[in-house]
MIDOSE-1310 file (N, C-alpha, C; in nm, 2 decimals, decimal comma, always signed):
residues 230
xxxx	+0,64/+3,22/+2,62/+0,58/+3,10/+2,59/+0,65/+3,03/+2,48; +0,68/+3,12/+2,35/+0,80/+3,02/+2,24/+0,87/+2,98/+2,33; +0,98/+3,01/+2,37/+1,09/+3,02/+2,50/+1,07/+2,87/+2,52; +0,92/+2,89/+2,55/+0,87/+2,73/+2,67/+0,88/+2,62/+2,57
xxxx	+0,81/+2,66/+2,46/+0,78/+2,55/+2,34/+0,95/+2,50/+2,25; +1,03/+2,61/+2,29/+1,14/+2,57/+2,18/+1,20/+2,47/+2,28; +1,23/+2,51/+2,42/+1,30/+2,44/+2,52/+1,19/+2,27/+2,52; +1,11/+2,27/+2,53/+1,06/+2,15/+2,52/+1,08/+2,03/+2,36
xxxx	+1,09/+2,13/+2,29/+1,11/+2,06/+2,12/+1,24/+1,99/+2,11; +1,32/+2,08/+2,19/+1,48/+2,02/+2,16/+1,49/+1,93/+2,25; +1,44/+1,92/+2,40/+1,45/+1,83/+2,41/+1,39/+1,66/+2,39; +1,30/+1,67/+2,26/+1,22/+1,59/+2,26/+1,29/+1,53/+2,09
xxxx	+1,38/+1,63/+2,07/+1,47/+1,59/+1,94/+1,58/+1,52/+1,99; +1,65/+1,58/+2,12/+1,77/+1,51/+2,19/+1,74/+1,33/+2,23; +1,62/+1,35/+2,26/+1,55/+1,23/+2,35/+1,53/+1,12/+2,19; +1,47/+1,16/+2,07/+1,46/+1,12/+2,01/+1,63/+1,07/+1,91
xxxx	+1,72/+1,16/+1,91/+1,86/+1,11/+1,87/+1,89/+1,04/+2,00; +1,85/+1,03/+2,07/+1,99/+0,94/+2,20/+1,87/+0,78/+2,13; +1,76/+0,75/+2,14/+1,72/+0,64/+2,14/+1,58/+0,60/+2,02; +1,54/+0,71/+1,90/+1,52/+0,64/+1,83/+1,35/+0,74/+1,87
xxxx	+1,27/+0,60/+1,85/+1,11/+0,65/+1,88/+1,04/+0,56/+2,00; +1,15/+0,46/+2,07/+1,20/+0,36/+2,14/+1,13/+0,48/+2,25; +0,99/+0,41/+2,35/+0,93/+0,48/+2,44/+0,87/+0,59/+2,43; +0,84/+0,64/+2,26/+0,80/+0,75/+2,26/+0,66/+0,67/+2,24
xxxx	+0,51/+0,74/+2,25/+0,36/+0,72/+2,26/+0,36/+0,76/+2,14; +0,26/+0,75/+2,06/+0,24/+0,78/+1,93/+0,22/+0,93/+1,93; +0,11/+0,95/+2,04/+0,13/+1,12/+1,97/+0,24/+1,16/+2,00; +0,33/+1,12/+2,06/+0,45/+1,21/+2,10/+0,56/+1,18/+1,97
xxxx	+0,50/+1,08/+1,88/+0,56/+1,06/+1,79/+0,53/+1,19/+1,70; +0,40/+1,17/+1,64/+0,35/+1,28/+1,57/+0,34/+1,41/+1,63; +0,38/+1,47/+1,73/+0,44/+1,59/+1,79/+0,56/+1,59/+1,72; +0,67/+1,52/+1,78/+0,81/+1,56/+1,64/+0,78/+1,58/+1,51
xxxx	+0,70/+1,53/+1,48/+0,73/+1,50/+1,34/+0,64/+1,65/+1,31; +0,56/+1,69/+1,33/+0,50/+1,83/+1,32/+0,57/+1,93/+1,33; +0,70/+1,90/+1,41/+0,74/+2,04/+1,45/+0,81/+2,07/+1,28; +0,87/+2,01/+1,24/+0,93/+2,04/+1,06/+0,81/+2,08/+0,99
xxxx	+0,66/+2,13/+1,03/+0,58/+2,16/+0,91/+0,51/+2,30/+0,99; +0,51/+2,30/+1,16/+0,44/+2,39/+1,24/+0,53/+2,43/+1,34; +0,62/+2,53/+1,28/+0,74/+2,61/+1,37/+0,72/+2,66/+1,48; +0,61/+2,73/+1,51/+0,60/+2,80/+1,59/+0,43/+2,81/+1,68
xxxx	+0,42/+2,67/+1,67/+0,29/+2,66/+1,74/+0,34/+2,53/+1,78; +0,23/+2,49/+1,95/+0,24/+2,34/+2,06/+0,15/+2,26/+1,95; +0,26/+2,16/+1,92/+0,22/+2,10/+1,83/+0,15/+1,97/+1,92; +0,15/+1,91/+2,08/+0,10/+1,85/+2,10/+0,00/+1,81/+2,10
xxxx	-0,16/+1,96/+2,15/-0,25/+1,91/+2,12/-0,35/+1,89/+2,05; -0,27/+1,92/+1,88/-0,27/+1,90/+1,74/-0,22/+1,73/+1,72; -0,13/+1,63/+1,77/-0,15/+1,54/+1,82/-0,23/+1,43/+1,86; -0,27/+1,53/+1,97/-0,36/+1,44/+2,00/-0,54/+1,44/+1,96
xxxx	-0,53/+1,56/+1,88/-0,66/+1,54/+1,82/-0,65/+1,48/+1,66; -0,55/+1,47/+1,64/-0,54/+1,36/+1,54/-0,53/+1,20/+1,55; -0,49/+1,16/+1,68/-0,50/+1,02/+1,73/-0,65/+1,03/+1,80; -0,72/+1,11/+1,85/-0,89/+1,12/+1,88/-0,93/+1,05/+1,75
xxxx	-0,92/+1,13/+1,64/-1,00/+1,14/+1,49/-0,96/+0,99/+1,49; -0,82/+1,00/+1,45/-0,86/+0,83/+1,36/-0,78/+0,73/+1,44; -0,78/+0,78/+1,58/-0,79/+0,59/+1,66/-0,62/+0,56/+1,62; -0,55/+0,58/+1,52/-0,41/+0,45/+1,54/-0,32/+0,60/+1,46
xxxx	-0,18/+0,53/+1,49/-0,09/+0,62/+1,41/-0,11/+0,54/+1,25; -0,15/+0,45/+1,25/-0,11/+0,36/+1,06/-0,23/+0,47/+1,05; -0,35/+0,48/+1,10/-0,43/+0,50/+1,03/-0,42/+0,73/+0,98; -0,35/+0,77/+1,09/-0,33/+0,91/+1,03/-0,28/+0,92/+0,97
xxxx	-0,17/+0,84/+0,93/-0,04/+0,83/+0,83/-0,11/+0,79/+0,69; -0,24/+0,72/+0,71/-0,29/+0,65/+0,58/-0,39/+0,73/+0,55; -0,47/+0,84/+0,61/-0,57/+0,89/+0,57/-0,53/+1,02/+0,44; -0,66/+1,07/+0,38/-0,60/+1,10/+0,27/-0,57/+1,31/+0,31
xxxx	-0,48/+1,37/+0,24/-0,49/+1,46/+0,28/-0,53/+1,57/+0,31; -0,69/+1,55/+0,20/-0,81/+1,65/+0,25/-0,89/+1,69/+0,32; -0,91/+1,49/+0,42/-0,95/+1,51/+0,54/-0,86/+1,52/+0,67; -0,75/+1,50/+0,66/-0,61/+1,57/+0,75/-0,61/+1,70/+0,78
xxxx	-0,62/+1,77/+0,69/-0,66/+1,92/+0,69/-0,81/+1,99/+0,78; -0,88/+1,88/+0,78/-0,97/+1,86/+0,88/-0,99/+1,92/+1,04; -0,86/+1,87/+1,06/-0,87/+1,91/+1,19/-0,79/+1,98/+1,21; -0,83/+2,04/+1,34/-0,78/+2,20/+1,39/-0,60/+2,18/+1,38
xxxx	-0,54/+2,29/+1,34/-0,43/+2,28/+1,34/-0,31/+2,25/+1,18; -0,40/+2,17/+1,14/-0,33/+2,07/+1,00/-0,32/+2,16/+0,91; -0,25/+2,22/+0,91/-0,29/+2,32/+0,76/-0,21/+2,21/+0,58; -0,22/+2,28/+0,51/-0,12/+2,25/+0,36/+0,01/+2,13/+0,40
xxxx	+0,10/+2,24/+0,46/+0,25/+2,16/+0,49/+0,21/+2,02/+0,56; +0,17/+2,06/+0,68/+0,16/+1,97/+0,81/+0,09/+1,82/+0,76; -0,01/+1,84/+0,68/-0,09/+1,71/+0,54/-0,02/+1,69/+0,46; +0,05/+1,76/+0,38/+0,16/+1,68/+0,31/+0,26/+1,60/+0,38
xxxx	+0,36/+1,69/+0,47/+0,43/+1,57/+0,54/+0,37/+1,48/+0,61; +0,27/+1,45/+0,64/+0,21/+1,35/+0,73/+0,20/+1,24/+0,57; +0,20/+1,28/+0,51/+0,15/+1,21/+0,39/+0,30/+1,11/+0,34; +0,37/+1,21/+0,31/+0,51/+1,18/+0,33/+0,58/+1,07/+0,38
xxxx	+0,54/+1,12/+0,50/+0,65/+1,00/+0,62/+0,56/+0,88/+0,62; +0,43/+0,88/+0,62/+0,32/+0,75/+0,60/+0,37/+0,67/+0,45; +0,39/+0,73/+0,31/+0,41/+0,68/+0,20/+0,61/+0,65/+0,17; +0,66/+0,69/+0,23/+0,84/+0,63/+0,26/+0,83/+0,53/+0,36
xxxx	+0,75/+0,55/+0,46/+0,74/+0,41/+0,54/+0,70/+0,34/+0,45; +0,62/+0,34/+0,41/+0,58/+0,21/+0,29/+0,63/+0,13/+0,18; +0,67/+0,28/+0,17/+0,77/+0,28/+0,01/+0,88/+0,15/+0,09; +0,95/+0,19/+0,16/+1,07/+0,09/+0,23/+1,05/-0,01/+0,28
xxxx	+0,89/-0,04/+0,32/+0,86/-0,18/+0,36/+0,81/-0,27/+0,22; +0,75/-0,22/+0,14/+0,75/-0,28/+0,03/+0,87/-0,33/-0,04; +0,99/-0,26/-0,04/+1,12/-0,30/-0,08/+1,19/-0,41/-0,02; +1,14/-0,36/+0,09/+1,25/-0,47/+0,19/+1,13/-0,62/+0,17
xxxx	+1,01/-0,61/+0,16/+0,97/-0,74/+0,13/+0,96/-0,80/-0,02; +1,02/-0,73/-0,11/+1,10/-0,76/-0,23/+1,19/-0,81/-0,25; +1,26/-0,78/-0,15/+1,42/-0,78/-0,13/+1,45/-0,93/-0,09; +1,34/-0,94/+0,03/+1,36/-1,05/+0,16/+1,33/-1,18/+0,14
xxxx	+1,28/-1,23/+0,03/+1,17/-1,34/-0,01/+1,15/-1,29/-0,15; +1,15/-1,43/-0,25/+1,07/-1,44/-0,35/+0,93/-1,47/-0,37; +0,86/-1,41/-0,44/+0,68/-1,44/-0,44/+0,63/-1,61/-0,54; +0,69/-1,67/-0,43/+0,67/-1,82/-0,48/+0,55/-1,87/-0,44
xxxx	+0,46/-1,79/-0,29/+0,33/-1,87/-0,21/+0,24/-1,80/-0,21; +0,13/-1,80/-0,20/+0,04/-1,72/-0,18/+0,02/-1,66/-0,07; +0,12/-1,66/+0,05/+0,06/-1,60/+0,17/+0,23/-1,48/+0,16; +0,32/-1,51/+0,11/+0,44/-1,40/+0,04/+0,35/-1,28/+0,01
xxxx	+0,29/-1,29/-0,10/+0,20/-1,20/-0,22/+0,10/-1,16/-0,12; +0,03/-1,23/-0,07/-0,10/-1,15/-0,02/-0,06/-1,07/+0,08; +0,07/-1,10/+0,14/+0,12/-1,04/+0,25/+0,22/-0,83/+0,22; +0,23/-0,88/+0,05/+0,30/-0,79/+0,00/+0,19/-0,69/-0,06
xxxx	+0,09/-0,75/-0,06/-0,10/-0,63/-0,18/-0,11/-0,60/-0,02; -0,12/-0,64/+0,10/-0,21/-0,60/+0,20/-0,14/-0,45/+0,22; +0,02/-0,51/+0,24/+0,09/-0,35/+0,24/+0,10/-0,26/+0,12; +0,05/-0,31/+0,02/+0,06/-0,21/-0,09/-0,08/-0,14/-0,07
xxxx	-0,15/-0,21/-0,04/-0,32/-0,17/-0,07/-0,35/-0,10/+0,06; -0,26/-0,08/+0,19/-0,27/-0,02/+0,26/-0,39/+0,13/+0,31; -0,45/+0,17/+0,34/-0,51/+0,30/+0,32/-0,58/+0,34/+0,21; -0,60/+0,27/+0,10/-0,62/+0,30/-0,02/-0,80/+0,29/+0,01
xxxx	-0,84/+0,40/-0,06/-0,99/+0,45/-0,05/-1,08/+0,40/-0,17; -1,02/+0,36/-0,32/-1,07/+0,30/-0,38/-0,99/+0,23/-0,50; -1,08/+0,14/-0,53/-1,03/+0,02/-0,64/-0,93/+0,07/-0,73; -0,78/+0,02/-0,71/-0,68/-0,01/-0,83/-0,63/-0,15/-0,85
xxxx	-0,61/-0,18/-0,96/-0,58/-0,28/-1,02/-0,42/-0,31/-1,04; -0,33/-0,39/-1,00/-0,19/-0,42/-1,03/-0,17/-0,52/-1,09; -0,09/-0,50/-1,16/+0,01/-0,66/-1,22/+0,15/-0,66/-1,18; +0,17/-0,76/-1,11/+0,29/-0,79/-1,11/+0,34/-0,88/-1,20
xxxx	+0,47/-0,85/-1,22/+0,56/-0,95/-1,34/+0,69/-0,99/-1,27; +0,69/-1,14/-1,27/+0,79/-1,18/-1,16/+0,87/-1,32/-1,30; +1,00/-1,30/-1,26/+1,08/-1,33/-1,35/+1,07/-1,55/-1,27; +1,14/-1,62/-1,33/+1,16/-1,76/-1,31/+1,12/-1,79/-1,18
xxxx	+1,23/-1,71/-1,09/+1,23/-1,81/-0,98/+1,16/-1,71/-0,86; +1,06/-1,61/-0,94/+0,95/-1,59/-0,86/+1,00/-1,45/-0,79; +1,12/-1,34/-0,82/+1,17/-1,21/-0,80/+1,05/-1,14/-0,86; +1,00/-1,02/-0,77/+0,97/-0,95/-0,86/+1,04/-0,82/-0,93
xxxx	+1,00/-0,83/-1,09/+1,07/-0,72/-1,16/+0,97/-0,60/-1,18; +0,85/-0,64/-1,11/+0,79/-0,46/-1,17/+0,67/-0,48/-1,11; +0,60/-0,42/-1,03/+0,44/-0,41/-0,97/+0,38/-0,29/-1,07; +0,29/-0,30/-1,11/+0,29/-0,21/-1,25/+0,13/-0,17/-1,21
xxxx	+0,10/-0,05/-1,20/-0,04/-0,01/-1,13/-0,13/+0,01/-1,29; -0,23/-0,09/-1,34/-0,29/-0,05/-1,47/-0,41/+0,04/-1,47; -0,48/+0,03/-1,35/-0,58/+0,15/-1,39/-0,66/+0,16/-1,23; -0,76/+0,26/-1,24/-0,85/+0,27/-1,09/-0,96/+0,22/-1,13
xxxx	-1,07/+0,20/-1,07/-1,17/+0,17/-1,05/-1,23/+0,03/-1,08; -1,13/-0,05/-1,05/-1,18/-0,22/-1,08/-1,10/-0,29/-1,17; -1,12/-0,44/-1,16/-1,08/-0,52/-1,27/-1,20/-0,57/-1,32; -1,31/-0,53/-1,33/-1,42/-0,59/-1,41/-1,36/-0,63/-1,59
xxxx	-1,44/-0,68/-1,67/-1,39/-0,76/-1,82/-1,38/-0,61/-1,90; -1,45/-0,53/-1,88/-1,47/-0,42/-1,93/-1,35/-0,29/-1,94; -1,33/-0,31/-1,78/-1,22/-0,19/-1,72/-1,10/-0,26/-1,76; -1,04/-0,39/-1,75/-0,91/-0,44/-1,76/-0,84/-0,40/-1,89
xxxx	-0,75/-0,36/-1,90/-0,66/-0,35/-2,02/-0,57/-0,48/-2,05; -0,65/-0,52/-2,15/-0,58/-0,67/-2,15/-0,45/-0,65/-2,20; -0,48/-0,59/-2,32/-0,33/-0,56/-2,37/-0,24/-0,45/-2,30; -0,29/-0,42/-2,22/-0,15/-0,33/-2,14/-0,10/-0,46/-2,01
xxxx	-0,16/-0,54/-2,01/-0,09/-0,64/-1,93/+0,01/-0,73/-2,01; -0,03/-0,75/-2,13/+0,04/-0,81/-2,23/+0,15/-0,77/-2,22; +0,15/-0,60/-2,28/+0,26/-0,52/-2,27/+0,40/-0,52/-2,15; +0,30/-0,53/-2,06/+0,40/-0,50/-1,91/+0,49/-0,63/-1,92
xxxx	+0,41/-0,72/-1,94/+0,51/-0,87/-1,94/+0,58/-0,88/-2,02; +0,59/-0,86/-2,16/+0,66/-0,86/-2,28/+0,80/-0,76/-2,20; +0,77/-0,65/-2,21/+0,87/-0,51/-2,15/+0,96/-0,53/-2,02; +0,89/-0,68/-1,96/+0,93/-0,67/-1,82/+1,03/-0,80/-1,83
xxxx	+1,00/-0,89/-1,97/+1,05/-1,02/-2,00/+1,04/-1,07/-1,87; +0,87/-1,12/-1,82/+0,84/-1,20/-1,73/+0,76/-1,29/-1,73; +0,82/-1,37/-1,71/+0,77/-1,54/-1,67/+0,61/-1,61/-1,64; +0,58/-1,48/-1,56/+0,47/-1,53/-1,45/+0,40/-1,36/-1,43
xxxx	+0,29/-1,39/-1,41/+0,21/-1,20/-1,39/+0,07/-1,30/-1,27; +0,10/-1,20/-1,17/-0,02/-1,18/-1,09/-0,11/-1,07/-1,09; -0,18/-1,09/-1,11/-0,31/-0,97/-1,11/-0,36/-0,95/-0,99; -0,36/-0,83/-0,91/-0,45/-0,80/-0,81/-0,51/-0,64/-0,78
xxxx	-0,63/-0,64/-0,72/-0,74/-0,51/-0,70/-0,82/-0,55/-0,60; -0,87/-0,45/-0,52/-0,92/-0,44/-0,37/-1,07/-0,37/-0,41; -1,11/-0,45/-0,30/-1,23/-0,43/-0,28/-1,25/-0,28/-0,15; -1,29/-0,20/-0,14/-1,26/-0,12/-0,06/-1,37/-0,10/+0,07
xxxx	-1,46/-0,14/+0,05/-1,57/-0,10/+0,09/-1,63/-0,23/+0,07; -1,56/-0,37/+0,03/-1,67/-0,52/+0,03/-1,59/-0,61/+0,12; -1,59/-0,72/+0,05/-1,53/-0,85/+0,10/-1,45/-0,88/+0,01; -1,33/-1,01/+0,03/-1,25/-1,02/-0,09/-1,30/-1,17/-0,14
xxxx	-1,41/-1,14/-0,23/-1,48/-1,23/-0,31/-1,44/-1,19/-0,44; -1,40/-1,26/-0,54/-1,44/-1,22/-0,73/-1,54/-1,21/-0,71; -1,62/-1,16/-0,81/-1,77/-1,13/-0,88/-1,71/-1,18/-1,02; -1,82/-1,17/-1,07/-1,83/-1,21/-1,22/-1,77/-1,16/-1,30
xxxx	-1,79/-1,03/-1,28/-1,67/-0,95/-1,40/-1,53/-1,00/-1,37; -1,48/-1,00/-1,26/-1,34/-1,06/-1,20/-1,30/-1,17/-1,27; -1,39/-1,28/-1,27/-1,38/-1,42/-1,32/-1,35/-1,40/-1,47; -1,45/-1,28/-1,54/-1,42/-1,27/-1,66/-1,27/-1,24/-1,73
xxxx	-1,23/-1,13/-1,64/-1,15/-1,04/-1,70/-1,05/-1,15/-1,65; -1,03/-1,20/-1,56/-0,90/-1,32/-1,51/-0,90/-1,41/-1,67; -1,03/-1,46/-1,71/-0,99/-1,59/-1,79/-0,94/-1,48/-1,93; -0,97/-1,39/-1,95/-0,98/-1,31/-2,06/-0,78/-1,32/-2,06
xxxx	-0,74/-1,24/-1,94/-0,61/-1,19/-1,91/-0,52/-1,34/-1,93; -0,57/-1,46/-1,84/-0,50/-1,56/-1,89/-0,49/-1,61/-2,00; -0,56/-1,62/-2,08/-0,57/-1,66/-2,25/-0,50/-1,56/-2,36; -0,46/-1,45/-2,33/-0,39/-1,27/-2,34/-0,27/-1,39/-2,35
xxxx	-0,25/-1,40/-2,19/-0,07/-1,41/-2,16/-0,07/-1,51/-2,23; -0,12/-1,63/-2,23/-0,07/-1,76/-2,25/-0,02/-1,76/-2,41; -0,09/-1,67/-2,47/-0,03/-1,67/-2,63/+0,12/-1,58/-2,65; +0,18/-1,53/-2,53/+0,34/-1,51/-2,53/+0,39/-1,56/-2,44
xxxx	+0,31/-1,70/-2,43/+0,41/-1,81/-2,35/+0,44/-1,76/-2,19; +0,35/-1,66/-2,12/+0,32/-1,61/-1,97/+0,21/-1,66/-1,92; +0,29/-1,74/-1,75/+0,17/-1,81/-1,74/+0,12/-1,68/-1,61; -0,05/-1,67/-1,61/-0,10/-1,59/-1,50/-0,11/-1,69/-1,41
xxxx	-0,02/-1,63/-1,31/-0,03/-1,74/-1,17/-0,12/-1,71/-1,07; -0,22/-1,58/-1,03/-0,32/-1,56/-0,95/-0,35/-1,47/-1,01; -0,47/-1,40/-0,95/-0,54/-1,30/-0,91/-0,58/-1,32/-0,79; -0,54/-1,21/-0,74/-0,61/-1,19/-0,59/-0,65/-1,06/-0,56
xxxx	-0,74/-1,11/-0,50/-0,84/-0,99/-0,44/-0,82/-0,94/-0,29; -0,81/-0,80/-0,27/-0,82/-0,78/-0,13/-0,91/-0,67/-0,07; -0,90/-0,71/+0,07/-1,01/-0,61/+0,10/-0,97/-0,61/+0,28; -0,94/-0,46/+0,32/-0,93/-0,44/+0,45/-0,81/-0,50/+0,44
xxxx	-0,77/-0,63/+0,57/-0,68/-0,67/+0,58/-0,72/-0,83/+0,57; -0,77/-0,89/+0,44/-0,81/-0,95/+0,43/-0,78/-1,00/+0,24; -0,73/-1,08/+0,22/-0,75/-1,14/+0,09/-0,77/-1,30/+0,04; -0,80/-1,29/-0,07/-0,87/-1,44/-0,16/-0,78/-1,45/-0,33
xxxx	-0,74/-1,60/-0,30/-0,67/-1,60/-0,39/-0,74/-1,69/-0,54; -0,79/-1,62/-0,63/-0,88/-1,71/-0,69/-0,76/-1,85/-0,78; -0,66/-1,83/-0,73/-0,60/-1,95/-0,78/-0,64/-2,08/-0,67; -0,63/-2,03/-0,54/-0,67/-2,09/-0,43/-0,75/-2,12/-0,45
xxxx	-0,91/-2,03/-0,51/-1,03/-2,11/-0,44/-1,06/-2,17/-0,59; -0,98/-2,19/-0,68/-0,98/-2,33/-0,79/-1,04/-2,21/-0,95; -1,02/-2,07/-0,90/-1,04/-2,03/-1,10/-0,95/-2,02/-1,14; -0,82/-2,04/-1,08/-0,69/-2,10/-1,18/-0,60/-2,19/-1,15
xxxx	-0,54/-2,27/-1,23/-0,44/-2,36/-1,19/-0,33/-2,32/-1,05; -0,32/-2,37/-1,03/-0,18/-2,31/-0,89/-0,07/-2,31/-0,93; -0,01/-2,27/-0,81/+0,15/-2,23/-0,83/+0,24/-2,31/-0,92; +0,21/-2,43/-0,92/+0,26/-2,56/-0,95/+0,41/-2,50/-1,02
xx	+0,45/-2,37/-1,12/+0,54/-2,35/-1,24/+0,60/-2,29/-1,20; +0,57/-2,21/-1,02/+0,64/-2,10/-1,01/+0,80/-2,18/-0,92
């Protein structure tokens, strides 16, 4: 039976070097990719009880690794690298939309938190600090559990902008489990954070909120001035 399983692996690694992942089905995606964590076991219908569980390949790649471990088969390794290949895919799409475009619009930016905020199970807060002509020089994670007036570190955003010698700072944090509406604390901690920057001459150009695949830009819906500087 190994015999049976190694002659089937290689050819599914050959198949995979002649053309890529080009015609491969997802679980047959995540079958390769198993075999580097589960040597010596049919990793296919470990596969496909991971596409049963969570419905999409983004979504096994985004789940966290204690419920990965979950299902039959997944041990330690096999959750880490799943973890792995899900957070370099990201890591490289976040770059390349760095790379690709300046964050001059708000549909740039919301396009760039949707993929940052990806899979994420609960509330973190980012600043970005984007230099003149709207590059960013640093996505800077300040803390978990919300931007309420209370939780924000005003002065570590201060900080980040000073250290980052940036222009312009966007604030953004997800809603994980709501809608992407501010609440009141939001409102606060935004006017608190913009009156912070404005005394080292940084203007805050949004906060935005996200949620699912879904965001609100409170420069948009009028609690801050707009782009107009960027």
């Amino acid at each position: 039976m190994e015999n049976i399983h190694q002659g089937h692996r290689e050819k599914m690694r050959q198949r995979f070097l002649k053309s890529g992942l080009e015609g491969f089905a997802d679980h047959e995606a995540l079958e390769l990719l198993l075999y580097y964590a589960i040597p010596r076991q049919d990793t296919n219908p470990i596969a496909h009880r991971l596409m049963d569980r969570y419905g999409s390949l983004t979504a096994v790649l985004s789940a966290p690794a204690e419920d990965l471990k979950k299902v039959e088969g997944i041990g330690e390794s096999a959750a880490v690298l799943l973890k792995v290949a899900g957070q370099i895919g990201r890591k490289a799409r976040l770059a390349d939309a760095v790379q690709s475009c300046p964050m001059t619009d708000v549909e740039t930016v919301g396009a760039y938190l949707l993929e940052r905020y990806a899979g994420e199970t609960h509330e973190i807060v980012y600043e970005l600090c984007l230099d003149r002509k709207g590059k960013l020089l640093a996505c800077k994670r300040l803390n978990d559990g919300g931007a309420s007036s209370a939780a924000l570190d005003i002065r570590k955003v201060v900080e980040n902008a000073i250290l980052t010698s940036a222009s312009t700072v966007i604030l953004a944090h997800n809603h994980p489990s709501g809608i992407a509406l501010p609440s009141d604390d939001d409102c606060a901690a935004t006017t608190r954070a913009a009156q912070a920057l404005q005394t080292i001459g940084v203007a805050l150009a949004d906060h935005i909120i996200v949620a699912d695949d879904d965001f609100v830009s409170m420069a948009q819906s009028g609690y801050l001035t707009s782009w107009e500087h960027l």
